[in-house]
NUSE-640321 format. One record per atom (N, C-alpha, C): residue number from 0; chain; x, z negated, y. Coordinates in Angstrom, 1 decimal. Layout:
% residues N
+-----+--------+--------+--------+--------+
: num : cadena :     px :     pz :     py :
+-----+--------+--------+--------+--------+
: NUM :      A :      X :      Z :      Y :
...
+-----+--------+--------+--------+--------+
% end
This chain:
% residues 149
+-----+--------+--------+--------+--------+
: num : cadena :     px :     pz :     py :
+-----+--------+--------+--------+--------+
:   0 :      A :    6.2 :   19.6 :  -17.6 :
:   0 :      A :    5.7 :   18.8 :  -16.5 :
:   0 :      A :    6.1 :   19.6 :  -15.2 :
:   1 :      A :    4.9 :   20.0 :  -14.2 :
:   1 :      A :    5.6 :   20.8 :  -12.6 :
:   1 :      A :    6.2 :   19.2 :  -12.1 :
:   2 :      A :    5.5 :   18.4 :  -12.1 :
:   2 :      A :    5.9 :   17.2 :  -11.0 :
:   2 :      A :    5.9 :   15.9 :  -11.4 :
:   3 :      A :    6.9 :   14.8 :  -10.7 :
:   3 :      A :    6.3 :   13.8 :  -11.0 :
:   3 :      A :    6.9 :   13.3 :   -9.8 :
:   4 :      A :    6.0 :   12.1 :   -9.0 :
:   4 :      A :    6.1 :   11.5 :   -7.9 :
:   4 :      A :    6.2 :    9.9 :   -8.7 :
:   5 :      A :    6.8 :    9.3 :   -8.3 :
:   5 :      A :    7.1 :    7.6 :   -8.0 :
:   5 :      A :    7.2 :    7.0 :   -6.4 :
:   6 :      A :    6.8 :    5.7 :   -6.4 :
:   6 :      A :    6.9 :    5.0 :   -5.1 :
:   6 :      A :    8.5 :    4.7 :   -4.6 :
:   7 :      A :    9.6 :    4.4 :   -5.6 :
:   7 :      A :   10.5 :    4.1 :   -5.2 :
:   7 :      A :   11.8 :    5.1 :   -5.9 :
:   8 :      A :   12.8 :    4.7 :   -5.2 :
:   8 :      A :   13.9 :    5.4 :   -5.5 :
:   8 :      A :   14.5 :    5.0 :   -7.6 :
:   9 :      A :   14.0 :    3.6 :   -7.2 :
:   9 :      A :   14.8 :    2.7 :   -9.0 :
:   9 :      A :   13.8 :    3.3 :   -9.9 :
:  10 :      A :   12.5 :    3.8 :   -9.5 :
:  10 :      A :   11.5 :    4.4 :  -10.6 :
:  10 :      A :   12.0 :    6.0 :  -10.9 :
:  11 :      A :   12.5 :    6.6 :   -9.6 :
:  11 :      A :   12.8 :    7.7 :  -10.1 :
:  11 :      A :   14.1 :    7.6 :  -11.0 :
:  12 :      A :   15.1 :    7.1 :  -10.6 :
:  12 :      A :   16.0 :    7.0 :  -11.4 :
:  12 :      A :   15.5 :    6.8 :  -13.4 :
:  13 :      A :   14.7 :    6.1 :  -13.3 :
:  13 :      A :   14.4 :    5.7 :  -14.5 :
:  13 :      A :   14.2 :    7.0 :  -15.2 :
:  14 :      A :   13.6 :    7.9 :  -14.3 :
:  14 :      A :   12.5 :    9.4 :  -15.1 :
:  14 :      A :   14.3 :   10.7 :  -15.0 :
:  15 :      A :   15.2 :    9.9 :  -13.9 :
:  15 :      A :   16.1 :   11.1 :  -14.3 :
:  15 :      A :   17.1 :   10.6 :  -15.1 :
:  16 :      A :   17.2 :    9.4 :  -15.3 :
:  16 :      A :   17.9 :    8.6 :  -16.6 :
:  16 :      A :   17.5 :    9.2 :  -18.3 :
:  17 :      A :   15.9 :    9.4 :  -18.5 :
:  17 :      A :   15.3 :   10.1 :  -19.3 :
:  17 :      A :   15.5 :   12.0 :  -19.4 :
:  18 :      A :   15.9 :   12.1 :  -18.3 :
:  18 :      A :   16.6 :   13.5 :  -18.5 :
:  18 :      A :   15.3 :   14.6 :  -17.4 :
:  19 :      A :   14.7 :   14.0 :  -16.7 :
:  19 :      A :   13.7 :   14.8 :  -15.7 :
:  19 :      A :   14.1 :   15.1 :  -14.8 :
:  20 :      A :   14.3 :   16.7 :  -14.6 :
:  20 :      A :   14.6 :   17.6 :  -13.9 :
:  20 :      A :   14.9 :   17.1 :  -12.4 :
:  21 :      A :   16.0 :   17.3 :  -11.6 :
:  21 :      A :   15.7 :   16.0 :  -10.4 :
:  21 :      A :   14.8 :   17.2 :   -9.2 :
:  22 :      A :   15.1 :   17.8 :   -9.2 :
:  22 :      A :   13.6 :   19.3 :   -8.1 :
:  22 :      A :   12.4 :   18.9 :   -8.7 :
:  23 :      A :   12.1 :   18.6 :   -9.9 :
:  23 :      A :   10.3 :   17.6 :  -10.2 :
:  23 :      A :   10.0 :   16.6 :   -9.6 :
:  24 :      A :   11.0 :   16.1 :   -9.2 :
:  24 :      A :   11.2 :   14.5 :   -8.9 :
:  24 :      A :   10.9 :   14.5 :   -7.1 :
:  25 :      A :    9.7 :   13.8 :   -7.0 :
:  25 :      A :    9.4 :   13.5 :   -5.6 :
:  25 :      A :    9.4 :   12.0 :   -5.6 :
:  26 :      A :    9.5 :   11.1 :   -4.8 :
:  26 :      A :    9.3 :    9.7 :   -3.6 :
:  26 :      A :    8.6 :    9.8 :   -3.0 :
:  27 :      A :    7.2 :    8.9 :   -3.0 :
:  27 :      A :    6.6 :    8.9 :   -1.8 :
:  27 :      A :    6.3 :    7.3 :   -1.8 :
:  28 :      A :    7.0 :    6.3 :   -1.1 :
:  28 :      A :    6.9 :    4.9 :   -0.8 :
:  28 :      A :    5.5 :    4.8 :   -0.6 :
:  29 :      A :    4.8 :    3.4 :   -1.2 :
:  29 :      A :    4.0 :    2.9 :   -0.6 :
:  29 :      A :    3.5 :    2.6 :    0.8 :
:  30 :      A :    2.5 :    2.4 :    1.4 :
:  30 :      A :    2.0 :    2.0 :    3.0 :
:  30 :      A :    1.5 :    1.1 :    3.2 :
:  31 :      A :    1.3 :    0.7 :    4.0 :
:  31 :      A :   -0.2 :   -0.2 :    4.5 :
:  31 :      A :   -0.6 :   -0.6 :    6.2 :
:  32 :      A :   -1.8 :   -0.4 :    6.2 :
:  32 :      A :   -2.6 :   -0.2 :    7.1 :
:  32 :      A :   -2.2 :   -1.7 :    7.7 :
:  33 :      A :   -1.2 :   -2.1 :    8.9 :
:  33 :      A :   -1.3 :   -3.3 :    9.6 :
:  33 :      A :   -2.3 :   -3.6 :   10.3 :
:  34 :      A :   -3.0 :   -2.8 :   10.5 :
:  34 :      A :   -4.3 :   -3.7 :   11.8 :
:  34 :      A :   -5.1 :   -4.1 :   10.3 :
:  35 :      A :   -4.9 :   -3.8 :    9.0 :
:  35 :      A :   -5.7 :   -4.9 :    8.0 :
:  35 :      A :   -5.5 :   -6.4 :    7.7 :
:  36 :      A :   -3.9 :   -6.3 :    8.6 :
:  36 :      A :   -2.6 :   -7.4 :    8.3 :
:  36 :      A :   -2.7 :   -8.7 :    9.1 :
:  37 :      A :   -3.4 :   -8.8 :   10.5 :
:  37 :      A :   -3.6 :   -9.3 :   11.5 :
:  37 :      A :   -4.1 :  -10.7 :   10.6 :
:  38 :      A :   -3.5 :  -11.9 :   11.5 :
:  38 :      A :   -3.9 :  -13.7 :   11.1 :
:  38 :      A :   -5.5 :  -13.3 :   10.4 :
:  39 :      A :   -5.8 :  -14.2 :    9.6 :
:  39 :      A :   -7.1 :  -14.6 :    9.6 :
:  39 :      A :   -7.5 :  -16.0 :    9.9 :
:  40 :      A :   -8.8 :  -16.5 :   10.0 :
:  40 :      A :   -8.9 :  -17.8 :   10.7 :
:  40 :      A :   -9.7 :  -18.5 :    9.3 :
:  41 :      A :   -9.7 :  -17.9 :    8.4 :
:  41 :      A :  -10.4 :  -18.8 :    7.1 :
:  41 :      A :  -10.8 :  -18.1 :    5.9 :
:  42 :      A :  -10.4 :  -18.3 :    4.7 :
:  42 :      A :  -10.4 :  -17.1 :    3.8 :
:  42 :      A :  -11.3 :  -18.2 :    3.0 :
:  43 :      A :  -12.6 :  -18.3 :    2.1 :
:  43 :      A :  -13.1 :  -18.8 :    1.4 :
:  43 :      A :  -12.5 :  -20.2 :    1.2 :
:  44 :      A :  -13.0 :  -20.9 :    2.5 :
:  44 :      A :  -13.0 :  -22.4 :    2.7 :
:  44 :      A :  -11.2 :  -22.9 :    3.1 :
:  45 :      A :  -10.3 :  -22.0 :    2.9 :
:  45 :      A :   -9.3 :  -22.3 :    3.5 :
:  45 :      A :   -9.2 :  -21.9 :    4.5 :
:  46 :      A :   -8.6 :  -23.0 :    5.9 :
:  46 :      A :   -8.5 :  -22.3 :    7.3 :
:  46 :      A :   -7.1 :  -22.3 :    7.8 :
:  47 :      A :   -7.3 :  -21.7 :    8.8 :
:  47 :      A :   -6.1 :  -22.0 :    9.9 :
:  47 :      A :   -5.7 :  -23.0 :   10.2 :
:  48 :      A :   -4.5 :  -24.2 :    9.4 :
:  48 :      A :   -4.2 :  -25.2 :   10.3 :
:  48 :      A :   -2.7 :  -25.7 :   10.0 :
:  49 :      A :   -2.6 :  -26.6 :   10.1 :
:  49 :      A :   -1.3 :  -27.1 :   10.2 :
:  49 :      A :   -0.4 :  -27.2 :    8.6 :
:  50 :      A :   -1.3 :  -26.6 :    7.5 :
:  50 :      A :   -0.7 :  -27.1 :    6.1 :
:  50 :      A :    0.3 :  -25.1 :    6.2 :
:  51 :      A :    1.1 :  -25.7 :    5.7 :
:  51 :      A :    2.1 :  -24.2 :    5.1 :
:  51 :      A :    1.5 :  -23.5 :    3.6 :
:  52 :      A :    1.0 :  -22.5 :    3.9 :
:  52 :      A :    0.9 :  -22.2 :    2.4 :
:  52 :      A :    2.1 :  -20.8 :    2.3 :
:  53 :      A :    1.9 :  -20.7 :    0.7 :
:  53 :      A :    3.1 :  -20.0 :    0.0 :
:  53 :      A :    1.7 :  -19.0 :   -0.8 :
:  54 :      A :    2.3 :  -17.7 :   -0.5 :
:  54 :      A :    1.0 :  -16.8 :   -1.4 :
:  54 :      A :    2.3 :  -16.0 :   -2.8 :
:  55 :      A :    1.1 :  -15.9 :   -4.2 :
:  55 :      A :    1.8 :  -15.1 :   -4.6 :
:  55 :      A :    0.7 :  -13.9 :   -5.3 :
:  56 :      A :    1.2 :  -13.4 :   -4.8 :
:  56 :      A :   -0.3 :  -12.0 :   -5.7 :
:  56 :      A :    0.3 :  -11.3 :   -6.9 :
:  57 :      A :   -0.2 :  -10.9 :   -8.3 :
:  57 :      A :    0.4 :  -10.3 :   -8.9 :
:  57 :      A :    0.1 :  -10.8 :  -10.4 :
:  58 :      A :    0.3 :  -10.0 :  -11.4 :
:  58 :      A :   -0.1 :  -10.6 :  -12.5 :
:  58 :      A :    1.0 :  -11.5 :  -13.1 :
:  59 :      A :    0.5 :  -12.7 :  -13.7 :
:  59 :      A :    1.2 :  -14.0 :  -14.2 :
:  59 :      A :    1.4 :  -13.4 :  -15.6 :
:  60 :      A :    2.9 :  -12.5 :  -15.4 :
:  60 :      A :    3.8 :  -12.3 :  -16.5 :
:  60 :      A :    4.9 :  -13.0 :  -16.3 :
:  61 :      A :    5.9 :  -12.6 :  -17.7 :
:  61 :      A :    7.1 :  -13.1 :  -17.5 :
:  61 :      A :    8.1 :  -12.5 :  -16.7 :
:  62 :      A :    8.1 :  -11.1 :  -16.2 :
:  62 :      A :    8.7 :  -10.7 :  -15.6 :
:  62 :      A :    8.8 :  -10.8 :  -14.4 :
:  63 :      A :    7.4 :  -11.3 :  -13.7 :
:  63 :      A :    6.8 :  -11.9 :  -12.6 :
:  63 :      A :    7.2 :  -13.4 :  -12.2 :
:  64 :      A :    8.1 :  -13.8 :  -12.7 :
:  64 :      A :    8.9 :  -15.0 :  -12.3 :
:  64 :      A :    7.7 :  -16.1 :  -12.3 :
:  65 :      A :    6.4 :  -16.2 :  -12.9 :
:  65 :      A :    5.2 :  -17.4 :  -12.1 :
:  65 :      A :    6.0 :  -18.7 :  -12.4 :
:  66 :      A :    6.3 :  -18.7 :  -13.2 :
:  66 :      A :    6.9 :  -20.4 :  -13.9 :
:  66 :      A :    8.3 :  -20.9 :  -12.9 :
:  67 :      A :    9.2 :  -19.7 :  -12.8 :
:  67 :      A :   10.2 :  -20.2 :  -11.9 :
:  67 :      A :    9.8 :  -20.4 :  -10.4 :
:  68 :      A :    8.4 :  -19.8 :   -9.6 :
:  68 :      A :    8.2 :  -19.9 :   -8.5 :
:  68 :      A :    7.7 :  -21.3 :   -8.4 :
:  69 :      A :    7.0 :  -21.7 :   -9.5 :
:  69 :      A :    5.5 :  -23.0 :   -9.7 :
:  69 :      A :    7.0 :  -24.1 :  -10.2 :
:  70 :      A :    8.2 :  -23.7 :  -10.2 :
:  70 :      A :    9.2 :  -25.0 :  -10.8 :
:  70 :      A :   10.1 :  -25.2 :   -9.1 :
:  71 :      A :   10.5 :  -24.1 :   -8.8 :
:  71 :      A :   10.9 :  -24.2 :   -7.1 :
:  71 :      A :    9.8 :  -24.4 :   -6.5 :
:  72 :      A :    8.8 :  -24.7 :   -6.2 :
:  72 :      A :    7.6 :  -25.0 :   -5.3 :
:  72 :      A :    8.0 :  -26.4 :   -5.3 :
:  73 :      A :    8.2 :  -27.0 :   -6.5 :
:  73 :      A :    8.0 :  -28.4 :   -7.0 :
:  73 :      A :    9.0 :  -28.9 :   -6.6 :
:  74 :      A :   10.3 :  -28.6 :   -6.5 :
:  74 :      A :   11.3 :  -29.0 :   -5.7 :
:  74 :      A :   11.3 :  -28.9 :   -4.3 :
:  75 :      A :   10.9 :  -27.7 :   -3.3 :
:  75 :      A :   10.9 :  -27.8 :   -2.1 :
:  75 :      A :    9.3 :  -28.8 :   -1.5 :
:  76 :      A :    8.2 :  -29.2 :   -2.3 :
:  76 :      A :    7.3 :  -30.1 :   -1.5 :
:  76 :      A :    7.8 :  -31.0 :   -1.3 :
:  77 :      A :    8.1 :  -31.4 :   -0.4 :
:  77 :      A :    8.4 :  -32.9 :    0.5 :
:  77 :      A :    7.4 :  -32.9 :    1.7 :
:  78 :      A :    6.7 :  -32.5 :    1.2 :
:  78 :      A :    5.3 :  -32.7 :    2.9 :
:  78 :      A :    4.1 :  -32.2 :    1.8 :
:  79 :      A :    3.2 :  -33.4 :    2.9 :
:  79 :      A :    1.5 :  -32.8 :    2.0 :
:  79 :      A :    1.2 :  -31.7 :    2.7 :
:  80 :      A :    1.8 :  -31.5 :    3.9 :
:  80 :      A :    1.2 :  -30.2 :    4.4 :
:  80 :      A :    1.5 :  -28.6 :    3.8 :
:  81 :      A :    1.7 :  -28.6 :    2.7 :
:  81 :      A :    2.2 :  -27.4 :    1.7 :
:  81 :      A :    1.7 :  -27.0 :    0.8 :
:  82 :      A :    1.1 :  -25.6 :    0.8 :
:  82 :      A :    0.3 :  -25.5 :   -1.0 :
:  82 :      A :    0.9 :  -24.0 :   -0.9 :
:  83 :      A :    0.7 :  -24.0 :   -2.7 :
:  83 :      A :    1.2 :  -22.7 :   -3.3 :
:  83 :      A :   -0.1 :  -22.3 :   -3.6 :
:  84 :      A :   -0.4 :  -21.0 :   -3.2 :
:  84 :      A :   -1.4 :  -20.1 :   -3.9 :
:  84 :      A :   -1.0 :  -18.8 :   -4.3 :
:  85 :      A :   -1.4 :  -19.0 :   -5.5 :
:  85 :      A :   -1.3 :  -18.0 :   -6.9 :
:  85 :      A :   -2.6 :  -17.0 :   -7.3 :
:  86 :      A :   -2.9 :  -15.5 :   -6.9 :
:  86 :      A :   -3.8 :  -15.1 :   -6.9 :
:  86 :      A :   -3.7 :  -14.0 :   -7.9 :
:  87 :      A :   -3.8 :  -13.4 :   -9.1 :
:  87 :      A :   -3.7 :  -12.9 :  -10.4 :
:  87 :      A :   -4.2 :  -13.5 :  -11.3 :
:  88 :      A :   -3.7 :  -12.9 :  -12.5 :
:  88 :      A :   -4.5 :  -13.4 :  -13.8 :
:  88 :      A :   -2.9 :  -13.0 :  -14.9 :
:  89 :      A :   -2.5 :  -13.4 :  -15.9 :
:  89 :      A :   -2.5 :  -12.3 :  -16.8 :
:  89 :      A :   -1.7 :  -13.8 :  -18.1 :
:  90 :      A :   -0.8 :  -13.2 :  -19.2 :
:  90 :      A :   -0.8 :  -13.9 :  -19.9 :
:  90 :      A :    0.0 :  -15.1 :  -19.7 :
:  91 :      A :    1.0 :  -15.7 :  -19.3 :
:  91 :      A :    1.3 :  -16.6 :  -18.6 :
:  91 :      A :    0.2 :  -17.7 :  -17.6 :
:  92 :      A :   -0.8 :  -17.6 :  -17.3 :
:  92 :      A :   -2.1 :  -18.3 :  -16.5 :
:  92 :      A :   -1.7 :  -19.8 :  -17.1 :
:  93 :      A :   -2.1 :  -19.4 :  -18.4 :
:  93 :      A :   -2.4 :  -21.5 :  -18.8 :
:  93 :      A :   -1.3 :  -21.5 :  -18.9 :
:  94 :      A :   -0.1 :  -21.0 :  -19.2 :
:  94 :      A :    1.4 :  -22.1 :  -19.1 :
:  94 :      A :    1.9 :  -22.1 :  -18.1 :
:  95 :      A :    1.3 :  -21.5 :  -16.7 :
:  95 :      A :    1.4 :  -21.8 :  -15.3 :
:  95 :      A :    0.7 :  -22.9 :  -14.9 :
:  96 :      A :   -0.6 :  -23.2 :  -15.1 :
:  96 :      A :   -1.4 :  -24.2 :  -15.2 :
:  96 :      A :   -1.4 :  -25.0 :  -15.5 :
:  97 :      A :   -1.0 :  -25.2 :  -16.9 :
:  97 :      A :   -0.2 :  -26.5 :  -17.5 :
:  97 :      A :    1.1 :  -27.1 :  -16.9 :
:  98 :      A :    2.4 :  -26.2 :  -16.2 :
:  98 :      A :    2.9 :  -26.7 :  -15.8 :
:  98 :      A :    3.1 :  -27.2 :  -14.3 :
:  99 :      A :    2.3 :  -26.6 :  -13.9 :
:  99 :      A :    1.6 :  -27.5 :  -12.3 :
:  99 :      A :    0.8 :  -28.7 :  -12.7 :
: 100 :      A :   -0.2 :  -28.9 :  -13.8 :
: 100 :      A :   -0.1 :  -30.2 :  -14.3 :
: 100 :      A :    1.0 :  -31.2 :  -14.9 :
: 101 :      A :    1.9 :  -30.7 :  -15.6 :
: 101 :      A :    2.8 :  -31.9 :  -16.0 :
: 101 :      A :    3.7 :  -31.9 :  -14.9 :
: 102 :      A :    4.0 :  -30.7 :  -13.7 :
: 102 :      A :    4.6 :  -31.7 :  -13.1 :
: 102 :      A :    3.6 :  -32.1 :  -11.7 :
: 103 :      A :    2.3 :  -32.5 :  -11.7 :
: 103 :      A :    1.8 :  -33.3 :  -10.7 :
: 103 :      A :    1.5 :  -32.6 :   -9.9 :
: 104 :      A :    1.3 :  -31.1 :   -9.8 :
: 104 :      A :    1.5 :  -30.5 :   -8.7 :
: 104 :      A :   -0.6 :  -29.6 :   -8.2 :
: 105 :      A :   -1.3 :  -30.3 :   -9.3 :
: 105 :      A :   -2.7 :  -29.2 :   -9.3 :
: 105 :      A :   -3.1 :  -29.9 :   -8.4 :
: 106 :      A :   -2.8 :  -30.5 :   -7.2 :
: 106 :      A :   -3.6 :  -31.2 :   -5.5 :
: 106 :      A :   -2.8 :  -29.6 :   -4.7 :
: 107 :      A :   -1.6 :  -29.1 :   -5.0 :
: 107 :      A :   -1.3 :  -28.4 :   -4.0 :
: 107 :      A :   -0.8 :  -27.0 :   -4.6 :
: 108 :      A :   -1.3 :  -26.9 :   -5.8 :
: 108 :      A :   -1.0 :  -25.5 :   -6.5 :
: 108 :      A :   -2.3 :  -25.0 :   -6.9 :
: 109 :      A :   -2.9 :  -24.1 :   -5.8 :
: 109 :      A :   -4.4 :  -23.2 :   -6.1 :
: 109 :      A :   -4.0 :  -21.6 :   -7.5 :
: 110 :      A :   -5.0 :  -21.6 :   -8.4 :
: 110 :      A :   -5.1 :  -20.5 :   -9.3 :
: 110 :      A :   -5.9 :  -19.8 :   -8.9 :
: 111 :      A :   -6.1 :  -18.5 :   -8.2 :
: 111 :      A :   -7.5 :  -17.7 :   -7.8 :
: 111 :      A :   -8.0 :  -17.1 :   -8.7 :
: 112 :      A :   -6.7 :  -16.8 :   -9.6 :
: 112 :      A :   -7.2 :  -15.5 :  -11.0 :
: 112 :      A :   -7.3 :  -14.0 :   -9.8 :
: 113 :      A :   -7.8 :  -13.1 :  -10.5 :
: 113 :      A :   -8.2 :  -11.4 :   -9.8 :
: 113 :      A :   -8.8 :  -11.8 :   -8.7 :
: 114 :      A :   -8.5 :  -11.2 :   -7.6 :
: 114 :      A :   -9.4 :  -10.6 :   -6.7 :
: 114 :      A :   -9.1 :   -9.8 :   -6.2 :
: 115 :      A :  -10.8 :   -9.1 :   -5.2 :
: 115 :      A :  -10.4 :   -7.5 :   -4.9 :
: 115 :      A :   -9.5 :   -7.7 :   -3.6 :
: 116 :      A :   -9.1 :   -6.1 :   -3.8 :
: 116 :      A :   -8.1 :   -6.0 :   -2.3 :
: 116 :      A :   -8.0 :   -6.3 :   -1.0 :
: 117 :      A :   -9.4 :   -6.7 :   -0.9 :
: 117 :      A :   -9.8 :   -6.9 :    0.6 :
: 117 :      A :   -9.6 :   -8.1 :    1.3 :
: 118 :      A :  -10.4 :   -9.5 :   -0.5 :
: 118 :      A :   -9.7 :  -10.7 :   -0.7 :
: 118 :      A :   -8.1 :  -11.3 :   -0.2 :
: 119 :      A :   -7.3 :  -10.4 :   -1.3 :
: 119 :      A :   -6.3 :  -10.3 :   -1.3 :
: 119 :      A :   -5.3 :  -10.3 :    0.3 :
: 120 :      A :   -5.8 :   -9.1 :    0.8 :
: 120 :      A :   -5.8 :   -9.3 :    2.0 :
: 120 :      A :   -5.8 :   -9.6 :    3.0 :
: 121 :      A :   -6.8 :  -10.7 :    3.1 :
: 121 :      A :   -7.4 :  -11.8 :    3.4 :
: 121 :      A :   -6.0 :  -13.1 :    3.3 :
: 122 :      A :   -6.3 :  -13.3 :    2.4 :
: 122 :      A :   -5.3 :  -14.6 :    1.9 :
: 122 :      A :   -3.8 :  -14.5 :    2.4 :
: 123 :      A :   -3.5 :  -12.7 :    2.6 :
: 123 :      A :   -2.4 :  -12.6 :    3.3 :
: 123 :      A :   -2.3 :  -13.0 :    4.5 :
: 124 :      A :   -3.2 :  -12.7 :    5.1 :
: 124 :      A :   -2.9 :  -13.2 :    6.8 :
: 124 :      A :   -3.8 :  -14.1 :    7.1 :
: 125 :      A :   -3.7 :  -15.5 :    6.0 :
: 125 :      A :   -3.8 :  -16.5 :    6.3 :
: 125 :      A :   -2.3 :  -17.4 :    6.0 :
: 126 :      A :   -1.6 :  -16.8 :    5.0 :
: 126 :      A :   -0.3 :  -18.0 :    5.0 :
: 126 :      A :    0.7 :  -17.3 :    5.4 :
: 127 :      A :    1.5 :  -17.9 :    5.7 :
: 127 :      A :    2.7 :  -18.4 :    5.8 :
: 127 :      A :    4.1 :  -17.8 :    5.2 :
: 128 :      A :    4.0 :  -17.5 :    3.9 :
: 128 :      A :    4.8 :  -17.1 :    3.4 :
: 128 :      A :    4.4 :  -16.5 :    2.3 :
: 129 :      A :    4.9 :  -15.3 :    1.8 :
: 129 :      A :    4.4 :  -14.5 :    1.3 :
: 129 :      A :    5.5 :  -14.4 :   -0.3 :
: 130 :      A :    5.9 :  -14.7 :   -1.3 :
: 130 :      A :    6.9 :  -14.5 :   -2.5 :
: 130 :      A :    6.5 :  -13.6 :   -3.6 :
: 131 :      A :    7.5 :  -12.6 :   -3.6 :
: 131 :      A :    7.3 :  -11.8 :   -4.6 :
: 131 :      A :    8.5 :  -11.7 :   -5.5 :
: 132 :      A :    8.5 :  -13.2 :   -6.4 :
: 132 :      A :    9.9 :  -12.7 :   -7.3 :
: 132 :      A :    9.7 :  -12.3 :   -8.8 :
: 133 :      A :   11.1 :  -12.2 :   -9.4 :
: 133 :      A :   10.6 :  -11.2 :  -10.2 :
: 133 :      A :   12.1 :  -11.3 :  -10.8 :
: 134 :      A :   11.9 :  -10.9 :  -12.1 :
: 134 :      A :   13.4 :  -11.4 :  -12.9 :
: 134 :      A :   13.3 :  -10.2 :  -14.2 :
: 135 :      A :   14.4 :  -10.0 :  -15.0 :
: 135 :      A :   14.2 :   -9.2 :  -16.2 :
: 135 :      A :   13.9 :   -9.8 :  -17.5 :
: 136 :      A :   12.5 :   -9.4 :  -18.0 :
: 136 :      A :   12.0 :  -10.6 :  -19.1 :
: 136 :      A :   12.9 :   -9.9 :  -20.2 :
: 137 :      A :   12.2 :  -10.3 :  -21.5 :
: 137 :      A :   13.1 :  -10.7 :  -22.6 :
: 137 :      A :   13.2 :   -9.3 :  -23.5 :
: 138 :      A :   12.3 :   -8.2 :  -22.8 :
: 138 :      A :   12.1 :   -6.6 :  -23.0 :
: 138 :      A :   12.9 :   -6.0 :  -22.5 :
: 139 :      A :   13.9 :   -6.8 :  -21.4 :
: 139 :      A :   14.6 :   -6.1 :  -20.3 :
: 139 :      A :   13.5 :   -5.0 :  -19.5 :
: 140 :      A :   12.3 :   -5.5 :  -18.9 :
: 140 :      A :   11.2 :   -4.9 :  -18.5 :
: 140 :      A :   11.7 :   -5.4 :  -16.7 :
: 141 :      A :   11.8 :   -4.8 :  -15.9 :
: 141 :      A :   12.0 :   -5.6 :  -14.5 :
: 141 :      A :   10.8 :   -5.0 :  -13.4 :
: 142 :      A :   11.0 :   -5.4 :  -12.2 :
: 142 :      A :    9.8 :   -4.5 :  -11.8 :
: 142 :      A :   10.4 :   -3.4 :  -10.7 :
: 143 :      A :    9.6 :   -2.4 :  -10.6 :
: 143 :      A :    9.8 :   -1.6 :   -9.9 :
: 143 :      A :    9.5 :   -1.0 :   -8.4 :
: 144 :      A :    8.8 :   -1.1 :   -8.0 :
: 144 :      A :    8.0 :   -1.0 :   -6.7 :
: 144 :      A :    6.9 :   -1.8 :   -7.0 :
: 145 :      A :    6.9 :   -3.1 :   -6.3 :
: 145 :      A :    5.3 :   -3.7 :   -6.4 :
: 145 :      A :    4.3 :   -3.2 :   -5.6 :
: 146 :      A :    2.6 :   -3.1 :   -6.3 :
: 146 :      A :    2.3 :   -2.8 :   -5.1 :
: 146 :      A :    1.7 :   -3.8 :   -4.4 :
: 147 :      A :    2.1 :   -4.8 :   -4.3 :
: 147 :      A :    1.7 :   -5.9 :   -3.4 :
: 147 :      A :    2.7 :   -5.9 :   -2.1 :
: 148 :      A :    3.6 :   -5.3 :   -2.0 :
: 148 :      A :    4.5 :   -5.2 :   -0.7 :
: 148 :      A :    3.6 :   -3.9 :    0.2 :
+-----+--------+--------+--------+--------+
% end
């Protein structure tokens, strides 16, 4: 191998943990263009107003914390003015779904499934609050540089 580049420092560690040469080893962090970042005033029927929303982008694994975010969502709503939106897809979906049903919560927990980047986007600078958590599933699999940041 001449090279290998990663976005973060914990990813390179991983390749010189494996025994890769650390002079192969480049970092080049992720970016993003802020003038794409600016408020939006309505993303596919959602607008600008007084409700708080909570975004989470990212595929609905276990490592991806979806079930612990959709169980703390359910404890901090004490106002109708609050929704969680959940915008990915992956194996976890229906036991995310199901548990925003048993606990009462599908009036203020949106499912988008995939969308493109632009979407994605979009939905960011419409809310409020942005969560990207994330825990070590049962592979000891954790995450490494998202690229939703």
């Amino acid at each position: 191998m001449k090279a290998c580049v990663v976005p973060s420092r914990f990813l390179g560690q991983k390749f010189l943990d494996c025994g890769l040469d650390p002079a192969k080893l480049t970092i080049i962090p992720y970016g993003i263009d802020l003038e794409k970042v600016d408020r939006a005033k309505e993303v596919d029927g959602m607008k600008e107003d007084a409700v708080i929303r909570i975004l989470h982008a990212g595929r609905l694994v276990p490592k991806k914390g979806i079930l612990d975010l959709i169980r703390a969502f359910g404890q901090i709503m004490t106002t109708k003015h609050i929704e969680l939106v959940i915008v990915g897809d992956g194996t976890q979906r229906k036991e995310a779904e199901e548990l925003s049903l048993a606990m009462g919560l599908t009036d203020r927990v949106r499912f988008l499934g995939v969308q493109p980047h632009e979407v994605v986007l979009s939905y960011m600078k419409l809310c409020e609050i942005y969560v990207l958590n994330s825990r070590t599933d049962e592979n000891q699999e954790t995450e490494g540089f998202p690229n939703t940041i």
